[in-house]
C-alpha positions as semicolon CSV with decimal commas, in nm:
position;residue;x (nm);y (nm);z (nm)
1;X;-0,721;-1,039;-1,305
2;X;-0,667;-1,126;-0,904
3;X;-0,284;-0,999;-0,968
4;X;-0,068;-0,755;-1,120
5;X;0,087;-0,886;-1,400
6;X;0,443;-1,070;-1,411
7;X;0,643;-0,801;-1,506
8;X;0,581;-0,574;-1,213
9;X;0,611;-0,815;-0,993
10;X;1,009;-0,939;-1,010
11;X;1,194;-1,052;-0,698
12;X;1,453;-0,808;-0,762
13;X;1,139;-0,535;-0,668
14;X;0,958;-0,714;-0,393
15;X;0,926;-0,605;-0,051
16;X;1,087;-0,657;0,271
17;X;0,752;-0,725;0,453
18;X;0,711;-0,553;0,814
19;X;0,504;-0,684;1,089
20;X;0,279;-0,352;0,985
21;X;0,229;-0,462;0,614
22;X;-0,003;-0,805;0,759
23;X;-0,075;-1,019;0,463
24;X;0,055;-0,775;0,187
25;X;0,280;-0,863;-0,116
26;X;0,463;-0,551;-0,238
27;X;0,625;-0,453;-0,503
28;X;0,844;-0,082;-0,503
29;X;0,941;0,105;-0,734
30;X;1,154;0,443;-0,675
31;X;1,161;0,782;-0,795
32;X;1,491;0,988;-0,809
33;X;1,373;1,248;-0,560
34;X;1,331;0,951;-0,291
35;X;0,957;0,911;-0,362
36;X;0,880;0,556;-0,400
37;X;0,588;0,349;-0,558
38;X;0,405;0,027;-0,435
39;X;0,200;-0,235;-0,580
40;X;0,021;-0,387;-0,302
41;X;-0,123;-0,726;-0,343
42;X;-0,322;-0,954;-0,077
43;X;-0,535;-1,322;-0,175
44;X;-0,629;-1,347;0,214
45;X;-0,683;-0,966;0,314
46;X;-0,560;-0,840;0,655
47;X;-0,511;-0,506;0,833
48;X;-0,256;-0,211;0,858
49;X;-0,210;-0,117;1,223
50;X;-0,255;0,279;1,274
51;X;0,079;0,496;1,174
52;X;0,199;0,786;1,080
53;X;0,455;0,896;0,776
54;X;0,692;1,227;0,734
55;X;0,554;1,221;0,424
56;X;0,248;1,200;0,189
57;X;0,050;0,904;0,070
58;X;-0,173;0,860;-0,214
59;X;-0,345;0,565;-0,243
60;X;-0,603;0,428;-0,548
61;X;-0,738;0,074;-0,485
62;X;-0,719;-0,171;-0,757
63;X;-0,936;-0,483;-0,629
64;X;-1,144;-0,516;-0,347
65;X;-1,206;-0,336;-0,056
66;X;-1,020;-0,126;0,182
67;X;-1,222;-0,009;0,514
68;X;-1,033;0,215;0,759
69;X;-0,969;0,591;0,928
70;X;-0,781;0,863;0,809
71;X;-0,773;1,174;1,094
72;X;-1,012;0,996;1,278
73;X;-1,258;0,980;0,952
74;X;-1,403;0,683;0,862
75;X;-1,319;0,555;0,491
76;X;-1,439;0,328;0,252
77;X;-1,213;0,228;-0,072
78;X;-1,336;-0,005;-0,418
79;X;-1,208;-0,022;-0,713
80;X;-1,121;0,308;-0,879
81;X;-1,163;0,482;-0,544
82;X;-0,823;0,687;-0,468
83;X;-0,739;0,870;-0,104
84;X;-0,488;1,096;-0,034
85;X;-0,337;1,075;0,300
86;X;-0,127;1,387;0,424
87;X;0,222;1,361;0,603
88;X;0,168;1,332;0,965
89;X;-0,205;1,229;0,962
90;X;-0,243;0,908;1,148
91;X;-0,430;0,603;0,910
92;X;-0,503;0,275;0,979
93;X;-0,738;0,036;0,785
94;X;-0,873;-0,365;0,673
95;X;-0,842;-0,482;0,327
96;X;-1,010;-0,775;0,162
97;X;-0,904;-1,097;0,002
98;X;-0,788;-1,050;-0,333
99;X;-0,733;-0,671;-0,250
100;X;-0,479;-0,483;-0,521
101;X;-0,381;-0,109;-0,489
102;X;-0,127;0,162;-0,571
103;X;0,021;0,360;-0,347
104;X;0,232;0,633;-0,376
105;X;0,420;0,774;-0,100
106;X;0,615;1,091;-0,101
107;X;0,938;0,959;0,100
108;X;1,096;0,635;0,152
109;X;0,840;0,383;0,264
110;X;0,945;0,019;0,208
111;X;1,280;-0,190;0,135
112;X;1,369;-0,411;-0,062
113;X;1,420;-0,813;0,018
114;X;1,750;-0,896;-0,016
115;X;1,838;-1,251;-0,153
């Protein structure tokens, strides 16, 4: 499977794209204490700049591979391989092509598109 299937991945739930997401198609979903979910999906691979959130991050890769730095450690991510990234801790990182992952973030991370 190179993507997540239909159902999680309706318009109404995709993501407003920042110059920081690269090549990333996303897909939130939110939690009622402001906690949000994201299906990340990529077919050419890219990078995420380094950054920084107010909150925490938990990430478990889906597809592919993810290569980066969390607190100046070097990381690398396959399938089934999960990293939790604390508030404040600066991360940065390249995925592959046909790269999929979860992410959970502790705080409000991403918009929504608008149509």
């Amino acid at each position: 499977m190179d993507k997540f299937p239909k159902f999680m991945r309706k318009p109404c739930n995709a993501v407003k794209l920042s110059k920081r997401s690269g090549n990333m198609e996303g897909y939130v979903f939110d939690g009622a204490d402001g906690s949000q979910m994201v299906i990340w999906q990529s077919q050419k691979g890219g990078r995420s700049e380094m950054h920084t959130h107010d909150y925490d991050e938990y990430c478990l890769v889906v597809q592919g591979t993810f290569i980066g730095t969390v607190g100046g450690k070097k990381i690398t991510l396959g399938p089934g391989d999960e990293a939790f990234i604390p508030a404040g801790v600066p991360h940065d990182g390249a995925y592959s092509a046909n790269y999929r992952a979860i992410d959970a973030f502790g705080g409000r991370r991403v918009e929504r598109k608008r149509s």
